[in-house]
N, C-alpha and C positions, 0 to 999 in steps of 0.2 A: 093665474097662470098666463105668461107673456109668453105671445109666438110671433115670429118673425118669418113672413113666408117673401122670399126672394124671388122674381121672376125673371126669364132670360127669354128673349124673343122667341115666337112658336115654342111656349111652354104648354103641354095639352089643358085644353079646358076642363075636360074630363076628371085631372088628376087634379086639378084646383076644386074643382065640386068633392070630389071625394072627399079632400083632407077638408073642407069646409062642412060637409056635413056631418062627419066625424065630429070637430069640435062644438059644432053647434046641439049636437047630443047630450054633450057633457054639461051646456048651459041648461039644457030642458029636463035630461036628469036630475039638478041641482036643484031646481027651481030656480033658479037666479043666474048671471054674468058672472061664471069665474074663468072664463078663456075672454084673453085683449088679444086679438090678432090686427099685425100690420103687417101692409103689402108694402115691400120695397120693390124696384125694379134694378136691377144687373148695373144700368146705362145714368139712373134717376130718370129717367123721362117714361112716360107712357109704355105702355108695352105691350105687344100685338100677341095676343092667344092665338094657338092651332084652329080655333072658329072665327078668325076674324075680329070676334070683341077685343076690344082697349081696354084696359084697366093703368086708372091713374095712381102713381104709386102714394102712399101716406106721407113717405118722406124719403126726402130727394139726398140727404148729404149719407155718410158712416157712421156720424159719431153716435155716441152714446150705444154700445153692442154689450152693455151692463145687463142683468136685470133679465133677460130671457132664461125661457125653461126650452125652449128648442130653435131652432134658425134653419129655416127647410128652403131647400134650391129647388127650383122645378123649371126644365127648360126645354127648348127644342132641340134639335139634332148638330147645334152648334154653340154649345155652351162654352168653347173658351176664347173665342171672339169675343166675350163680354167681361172677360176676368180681369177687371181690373185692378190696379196696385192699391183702389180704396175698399173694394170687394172682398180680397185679399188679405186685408188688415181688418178690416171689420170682422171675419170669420176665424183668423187667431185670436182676437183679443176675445170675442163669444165664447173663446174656446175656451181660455183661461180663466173666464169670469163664470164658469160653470155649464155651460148650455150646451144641451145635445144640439150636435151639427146633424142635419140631415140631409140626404139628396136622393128625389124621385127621378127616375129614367135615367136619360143623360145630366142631369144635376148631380149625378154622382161623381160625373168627371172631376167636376170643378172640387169638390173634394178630394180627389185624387189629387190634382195638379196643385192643392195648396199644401199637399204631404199633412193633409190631416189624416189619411191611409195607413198611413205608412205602418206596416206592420199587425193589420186588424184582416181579419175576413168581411169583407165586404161584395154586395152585387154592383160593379161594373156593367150600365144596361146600355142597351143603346151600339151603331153599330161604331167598332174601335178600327175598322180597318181604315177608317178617314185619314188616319195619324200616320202620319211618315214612317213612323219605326215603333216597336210595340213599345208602350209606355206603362210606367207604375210595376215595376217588377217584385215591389216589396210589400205590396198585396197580396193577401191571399182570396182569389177572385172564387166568392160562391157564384154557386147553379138555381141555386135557392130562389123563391118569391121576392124573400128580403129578408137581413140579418142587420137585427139588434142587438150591439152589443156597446156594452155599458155606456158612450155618451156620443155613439154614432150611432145610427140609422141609415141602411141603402135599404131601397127598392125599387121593382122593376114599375114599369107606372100599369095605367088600366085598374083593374079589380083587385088587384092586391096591394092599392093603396090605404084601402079599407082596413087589411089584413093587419096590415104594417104599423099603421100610427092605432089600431086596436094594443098590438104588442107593445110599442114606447107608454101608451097607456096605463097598458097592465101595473106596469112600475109607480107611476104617478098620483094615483088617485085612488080614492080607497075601492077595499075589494068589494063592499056593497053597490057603491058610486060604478064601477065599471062594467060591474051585472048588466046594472042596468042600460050603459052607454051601447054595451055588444047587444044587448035585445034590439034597442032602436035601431041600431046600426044593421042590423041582419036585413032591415025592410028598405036600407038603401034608397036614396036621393031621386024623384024621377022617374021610378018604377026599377031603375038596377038594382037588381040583386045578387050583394058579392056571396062569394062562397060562402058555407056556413060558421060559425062561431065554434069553436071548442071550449070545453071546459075553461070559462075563464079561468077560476082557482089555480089551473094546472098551467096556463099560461102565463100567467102572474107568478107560478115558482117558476115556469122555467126562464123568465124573461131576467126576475131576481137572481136565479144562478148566471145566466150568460151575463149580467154585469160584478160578476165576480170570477172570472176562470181565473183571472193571474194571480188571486189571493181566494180561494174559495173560502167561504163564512161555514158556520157549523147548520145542521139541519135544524136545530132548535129557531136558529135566528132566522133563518127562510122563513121559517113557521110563522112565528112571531108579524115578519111581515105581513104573512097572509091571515092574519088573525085567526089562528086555529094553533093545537097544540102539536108536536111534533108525531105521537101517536095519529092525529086524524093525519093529518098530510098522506101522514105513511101510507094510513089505509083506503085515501081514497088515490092515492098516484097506483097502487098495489090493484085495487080493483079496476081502474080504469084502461093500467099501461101494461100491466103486469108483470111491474117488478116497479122495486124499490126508490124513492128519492134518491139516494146514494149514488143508487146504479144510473139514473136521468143525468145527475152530475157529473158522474165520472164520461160518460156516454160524451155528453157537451163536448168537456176539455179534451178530452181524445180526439171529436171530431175537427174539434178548431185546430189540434195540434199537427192532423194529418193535413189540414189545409196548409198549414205554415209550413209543413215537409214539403208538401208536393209544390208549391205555388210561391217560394220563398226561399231566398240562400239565407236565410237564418241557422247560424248553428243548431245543433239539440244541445246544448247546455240553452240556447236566447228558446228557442220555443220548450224546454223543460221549465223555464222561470216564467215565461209568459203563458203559461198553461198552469200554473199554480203547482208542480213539482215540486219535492224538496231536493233532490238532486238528478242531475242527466240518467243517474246510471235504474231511479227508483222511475223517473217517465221509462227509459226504455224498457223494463222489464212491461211495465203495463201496456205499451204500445205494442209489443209484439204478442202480448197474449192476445191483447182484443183485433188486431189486423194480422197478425200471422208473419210478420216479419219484420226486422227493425227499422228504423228512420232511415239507418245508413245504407243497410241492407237493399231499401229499396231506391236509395239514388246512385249505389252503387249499378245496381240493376241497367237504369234510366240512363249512365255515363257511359255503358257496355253499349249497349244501343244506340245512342248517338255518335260513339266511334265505329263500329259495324259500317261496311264498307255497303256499299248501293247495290242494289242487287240487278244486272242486268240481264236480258236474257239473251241467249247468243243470237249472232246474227244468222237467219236463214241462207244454207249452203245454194248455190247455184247450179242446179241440174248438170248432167254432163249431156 
């Protein structure tokens, strides 16, 4: 497993430990070296952590963005001073050549600003009033920790870095292999202790469904994933959630699709097709059973309001 961790001036230290002691899990669970991580830095030159430490980067040029299984930005509160036209292209062709793009904190921007966003629910962390004019409109900006979905990652940085690259995990490596990685990882680097672990198993299907909403796969084939049969899944998602795999799925694509309503001029035909619908008219019926009103309905609502006139209050009469 190849990773490519990117750094941008005052990236936290913090969040570099984390995702390092993550991976380093996965080599003690193994017994053996199967994560290569290399540090590039934004600039190629050395680069200054939130504590003061240097870290010299492994290699200073773009080329070769082959070969990875993730490419993680991690930065300070000034990520697109660094974005350069070689950064840039290294991170589309990554893109193309298969590898989840990731971004902790504000290294989410920088995925933003190269429209590898474009049209995904993603966490935007970090504060965005720096920016001239709001930016990334065709985002759907979660509230969330962090949201994985299918060959992005955002998260917010701190203790739910842990949380985060547990999730891209889930997907990666077998379900025994991750057991094990979330046990280690619960005892955190240093004496931190991130939040606690849930049910891998159930993490592992839902991480498996969120890299399917825009074609969802059959419950049989989740299963499979998770090496169990499509009876156990059922019955332990049923004991644990209390309701069905189905119902988890269906749940997902609805919630990513209210995101793309609310946060997105996406038609409902572009978010019934990227929500894995077979037609506009078969999302909206489901969308309004499970939120209680339709896509249009509630931007019609949203346009009523922002035409609404300002409400002022009269001025105080002057005594006689």
């Amino acid at each position: 497993m190849m990773i490519a961790i990117v750094l941008c001036a005052d990236a936290p230290a913090l969040d570099l430990a984390l995702v390092r002691h993550v991976l380093n899990a996965v080599d003690d669970s193994a017994g053996r070296a199967l994560v290569t991580v290399q540090i590039r830095s934004a600039t190629g030159l050395p680069v200054t952590l939130s504590d003061g430490a240097t870290r010299v980067p492994d290699e200073t040029g773009w080329d070769k963005p082959e070969g990875f299984d993730l490419v993680l930005i991690l930065s300070g509160p000034a990520p697109l001073n660094f974005l350069s036209m070689g950064l840039r292209g290294f991170l589309l062709r990554a893109a193309r050549s298969g590898a989840t793009l990731g971004g902790i904190g504000c290294g989410t921007h920088v995925l933003a600003e190269t429209g590898l966003l474009k049209g995904r629910e993603a966490v935007l962390a970090g504060d965005l009033s720096r920016y001239a004019t709001p930016l990334w409109p065709d985002i759907a900006r979660s509230d969330a920790d962090f949201v994985v979905e299918r060959d992005r990652l955002t998260a917010k940085g701190g203790l739910t870095v842990t949380q985060a690259m547990l999730a891209w995990l889930s997907a990666a490596i077998a379900p025994d292999l991750f057991a094990d990685v979330s046990r280690r990882c619960c005892r955190g680097p240093q004496g931190i202790a991130p939040e606690p672990v849930i049910d891998p198993v159930l993490r592992r299907m839902r991480a498996v469904m969120a890299a399917h909403i825009d074609a969802p796969i059959p419950l049989t084939a989740i299963a499979h994933h998770l090496d169990m049969s499509a009876k156990q899944m059922r019955a332990r998602c049923q004991n644990t959630e209390g309701k069905g795999p189905a119902q988890v799925y269906l749940e997902l694509r609805l919630d990513r699709a209210r995101r793309l309503v609310h946060e997105t001029g996406q038609s409902v035909r572009e978010i019934a097709a990227a929500t894995g619908f077979a037609s506009p008219s078969s999302f909206t019926r489901r969308y309004k059973a499970h939120f209680g009103e339709t896509p249009r309905d509630w931007r019609g609502t949203q346009a009523r309001i922002s035409r609404a006139p300002a409400y002022r209050s009269p001025a105080p009469q002057e005594s006689l």
